[in-house]
MARFI-820633 format. One record per residue: residue number from 1; x, y, z of N, C-alpha, C in turn; residue in one letter. Coordinates in pm, 1 decimal, m for minus. Each point is the difference from the previous one (the first is absolute). Example, Ala and Ser with C-alpha at 12.3 -4.5 7.8 and 13.67 -1.06 7.14 Angstrom:
BEGIN
<1,<1319.0,m569.0,780.0>,<m89.0,119.0,0.0>,<90.0,120.0,0.0>,'A'> <2,<m35.0,105.0,m72.0>,<82.0,119.0,6.0>,<m77.0,109.0,73.0>,'S'> 
//
This chain:
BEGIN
<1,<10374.8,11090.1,879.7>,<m119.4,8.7,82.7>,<m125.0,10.4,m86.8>,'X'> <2,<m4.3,45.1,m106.5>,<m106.8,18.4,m92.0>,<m16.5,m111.6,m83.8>,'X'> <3,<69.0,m34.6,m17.7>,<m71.1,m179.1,m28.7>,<m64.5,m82.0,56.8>,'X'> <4,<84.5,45.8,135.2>,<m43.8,m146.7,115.1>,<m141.6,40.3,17.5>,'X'> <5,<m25.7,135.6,m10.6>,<m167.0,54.3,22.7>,<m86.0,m58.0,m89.7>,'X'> <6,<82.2,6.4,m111.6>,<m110.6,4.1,m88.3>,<17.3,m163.2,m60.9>,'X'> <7,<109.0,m104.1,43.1>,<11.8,m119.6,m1.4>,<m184.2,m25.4,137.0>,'X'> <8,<15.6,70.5,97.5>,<m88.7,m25.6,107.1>,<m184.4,13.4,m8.3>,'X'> <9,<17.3,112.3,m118.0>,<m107.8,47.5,m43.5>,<m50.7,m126.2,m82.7>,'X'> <10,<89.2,m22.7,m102.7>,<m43.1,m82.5,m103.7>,<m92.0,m175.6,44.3>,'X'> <11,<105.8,m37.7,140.0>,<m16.0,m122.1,76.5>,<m135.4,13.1,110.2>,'X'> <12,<m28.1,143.8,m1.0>,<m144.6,0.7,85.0>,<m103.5,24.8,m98.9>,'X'> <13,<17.3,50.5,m157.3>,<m65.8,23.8,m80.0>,<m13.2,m161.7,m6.5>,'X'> <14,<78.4,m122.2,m25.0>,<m53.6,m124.2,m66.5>,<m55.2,m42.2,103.3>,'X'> <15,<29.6,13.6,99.9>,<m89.7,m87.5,158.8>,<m134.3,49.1,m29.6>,'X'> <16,<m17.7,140.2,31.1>,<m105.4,37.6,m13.4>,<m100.6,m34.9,m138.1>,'X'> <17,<51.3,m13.2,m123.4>,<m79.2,m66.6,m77.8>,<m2.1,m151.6,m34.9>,'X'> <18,<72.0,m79.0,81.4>,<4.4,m148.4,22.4>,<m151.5,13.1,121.8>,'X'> <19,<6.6,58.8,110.7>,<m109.6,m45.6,110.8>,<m112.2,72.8,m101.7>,'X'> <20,<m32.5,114.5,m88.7>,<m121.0,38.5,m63.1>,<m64.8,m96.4,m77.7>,'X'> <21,<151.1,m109.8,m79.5>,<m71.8,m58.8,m75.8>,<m53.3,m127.9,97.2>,'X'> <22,<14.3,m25.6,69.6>,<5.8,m133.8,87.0>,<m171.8,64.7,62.9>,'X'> <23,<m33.6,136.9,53.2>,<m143.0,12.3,m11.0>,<m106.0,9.3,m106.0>,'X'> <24,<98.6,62.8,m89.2>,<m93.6,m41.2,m131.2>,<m45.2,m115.7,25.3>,'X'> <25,<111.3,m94.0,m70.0>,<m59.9,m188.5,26.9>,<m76.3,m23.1,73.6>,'X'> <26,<31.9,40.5,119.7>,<m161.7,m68.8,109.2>,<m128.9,62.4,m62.5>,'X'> <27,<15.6,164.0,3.8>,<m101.8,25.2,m29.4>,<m72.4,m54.1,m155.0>,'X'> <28,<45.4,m18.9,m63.4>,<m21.4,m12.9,m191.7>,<m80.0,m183.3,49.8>,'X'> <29,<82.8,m48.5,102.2>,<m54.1,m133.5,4.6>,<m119.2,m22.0,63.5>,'X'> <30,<m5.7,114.8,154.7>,<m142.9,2.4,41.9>,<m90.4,6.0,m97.9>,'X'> <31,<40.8,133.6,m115.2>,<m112.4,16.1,m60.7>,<m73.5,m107.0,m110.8>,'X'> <32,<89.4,m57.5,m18.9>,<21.5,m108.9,m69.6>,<m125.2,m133.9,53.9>,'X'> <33,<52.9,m17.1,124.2>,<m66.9,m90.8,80.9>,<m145.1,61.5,17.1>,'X'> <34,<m20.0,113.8,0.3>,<m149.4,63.2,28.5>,<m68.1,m1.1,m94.6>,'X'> <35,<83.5,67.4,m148.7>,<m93.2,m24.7,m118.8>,<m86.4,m144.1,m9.8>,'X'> <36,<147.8,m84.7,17.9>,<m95.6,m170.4,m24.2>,<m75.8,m68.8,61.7>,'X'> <37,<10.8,52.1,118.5>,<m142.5,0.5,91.6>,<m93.7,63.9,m44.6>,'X'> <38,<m35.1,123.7,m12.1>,<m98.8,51.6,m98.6>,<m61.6,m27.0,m127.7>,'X'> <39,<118.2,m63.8,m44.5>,<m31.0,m66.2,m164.5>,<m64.4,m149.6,63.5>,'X'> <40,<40.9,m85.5,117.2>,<m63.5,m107.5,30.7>,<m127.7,30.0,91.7>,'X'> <41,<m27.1,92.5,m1.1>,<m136.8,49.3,144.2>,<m107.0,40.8,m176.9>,'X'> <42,<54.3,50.2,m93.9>,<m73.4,34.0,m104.8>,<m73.0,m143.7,m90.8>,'X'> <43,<94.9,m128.4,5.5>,<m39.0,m103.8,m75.9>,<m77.6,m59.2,136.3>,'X'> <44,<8.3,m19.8,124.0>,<m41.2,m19.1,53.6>,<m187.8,50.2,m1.5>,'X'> <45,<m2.3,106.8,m3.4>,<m116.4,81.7,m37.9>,<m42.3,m91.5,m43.4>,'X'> <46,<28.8,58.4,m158.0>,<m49.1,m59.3,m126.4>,<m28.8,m170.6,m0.6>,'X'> <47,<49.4,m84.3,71.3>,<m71.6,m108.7,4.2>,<m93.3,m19.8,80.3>,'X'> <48,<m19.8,33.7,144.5>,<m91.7,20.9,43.6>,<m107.5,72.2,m56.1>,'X'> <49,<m6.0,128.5,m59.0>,<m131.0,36.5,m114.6>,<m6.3,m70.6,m70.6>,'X'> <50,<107.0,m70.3,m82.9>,<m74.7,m130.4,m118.8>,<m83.2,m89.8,111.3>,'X'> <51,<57.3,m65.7,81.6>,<m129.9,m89.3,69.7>,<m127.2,31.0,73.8>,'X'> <52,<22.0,149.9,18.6>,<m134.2,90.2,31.2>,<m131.8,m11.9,m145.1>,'X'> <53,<100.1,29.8,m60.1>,<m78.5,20.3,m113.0>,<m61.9,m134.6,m66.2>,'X'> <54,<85.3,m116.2,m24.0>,<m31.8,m96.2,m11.0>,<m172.0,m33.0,95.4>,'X'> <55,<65.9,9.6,114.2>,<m125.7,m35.1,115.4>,<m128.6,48.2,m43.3>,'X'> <56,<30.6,122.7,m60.0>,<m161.9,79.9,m22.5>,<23.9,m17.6,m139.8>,'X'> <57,<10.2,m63.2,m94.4>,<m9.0,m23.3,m89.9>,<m144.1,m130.8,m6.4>,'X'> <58,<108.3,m73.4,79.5>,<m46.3,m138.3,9.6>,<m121.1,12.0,78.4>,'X'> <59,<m23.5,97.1,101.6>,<m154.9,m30.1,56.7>,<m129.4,76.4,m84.3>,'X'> <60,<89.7,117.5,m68.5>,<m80.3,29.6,m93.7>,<m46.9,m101.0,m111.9>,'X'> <61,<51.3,m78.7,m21.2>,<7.3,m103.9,m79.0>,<m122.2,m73.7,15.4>,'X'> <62,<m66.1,m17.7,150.9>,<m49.3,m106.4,7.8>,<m126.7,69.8,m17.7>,'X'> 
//
Protein backbone atom coordinates (compact mmCIF):
# COMPACT_ATOMS: atom_id res chain seq x y z
CA UNK A 1 0.00 0.00 0.00
CA UNK A 2 2.86 2.41 0.53
CA UNK A 3 4.13 2.35 -2.73
CA UNK A 4 1.05 2.44 -4.55
CA UNK A 5 0.77 5.95 -2.52
CA UNK A 6 3.66 7.06 -3.10
CA UNK A 7 3.82 5.38 -6.85
CA UNK A 8 0.41 7.96 -6.83
CA UNK A 9 2.11 10.83 -5.33
CA UNK A 10 4.99 10.70 -7.66
CA UNK A 11 2.36 10.46 -10.99
CA UNK A 12 0.42 13.65 -9.64
CA UNK A 13 3.79 15.25 -8.80
CA UNK A 14 4.74 14.82 -12.86
CA UNK A 15 1.11 15.87 -14.09
CA UNK A 16 1.25 18.62 -12.02
CA UNK A 17 4.63 19.81 -13.29
CA UNK A 18 3.91 18.77 -17.01
CA UNK A 19 0.48 21.33 -16.92
CA UNK A 20 3.03 24.16 -14.89
CA UNK A 21 5.34 23.81 -17.54
CA UNK A 22 2.78 23.91 -20.41
CA UNK A 23 1.74 27.55 -18.54
CA UNK A 24 5.01 28.58 -18.34
CA UNK A 25 5.16 28.21 -22.30
CA UNK A 26 2.13 30.23 -22.95
CA UNK A 27 3.02 32.57 -20.62
CA UNK A 28 7.12 32.98 -21.54
CA UNK A 29 5.53 33.21 -25.21
CA UNK A 30 2.93 35.95 -24.45
CA UNK A 31 5.68 37.69 -23.05
CA UNK A 32 7.65 37.11 -25.76
CA UNK A 33 5.04 38.31 -28.26
CA UNK A 34 4.60 41.63 -26.12
CA UNK A 35 8.22 42.44 -25.79
CA UNK A 36 8.35 42.47 -29.80
CA UNK A 37 5.63 44.52 -30.10
CA UNK A 38 7.20 46.98 -27.91
CA UNK A 39 10.55 46.60 -29.48
CA UNK A 40 8.42 47.20 -32.94
CA UNK A 41 6.08 50.24 -31.44
CA UNK A 42 9.84 51.60 -30.32
CA UNK A 43 11.43 51.48 -34.09
CA UNK A 44 8.28 52.50 -35.13
CA UNK A 45 8.72 55.74 -32.99
CA UNK A 46 11.99 56.30 -33.99
CA UNK A 47 11.22 56.52 -37.65
CA UNK A 48 8.53 58.59 -37.44
CA UNK A 49 10.84 61.21 -35.28
CA UNK A 50 13.55 60.74 -37.99
CA UNK A 51 10.90 62.10 -40.53
CA UNK A 52 9.68 64.70 -38.00
CA UNK A 53 12.87 65.83 -37.73
CA UNK A 54 13.85 65.65 -41.20
CA UNK A 55 10.60 67.91 -41.94
CA UNK A 56 11.87 70.70 -39.65
CA UNK A 57 15.11 70.37 -40.70
CA UNK A 58 14.25 70.92 -44.17
CA UNK A 59 11.89 73.96 -43.60
CA UNK A 60 14.37 75.34 -41.48
CA UNK A 61 16.47 75.00 -44.31
CA UNK A 62 14.71 77.21 -46.46
Amino acid sequence: MFNKNKEIKKACKEELLDEAQKVYNVNNKELENLLNTYIDNIEDNRKILNLKCDEVIEECSK
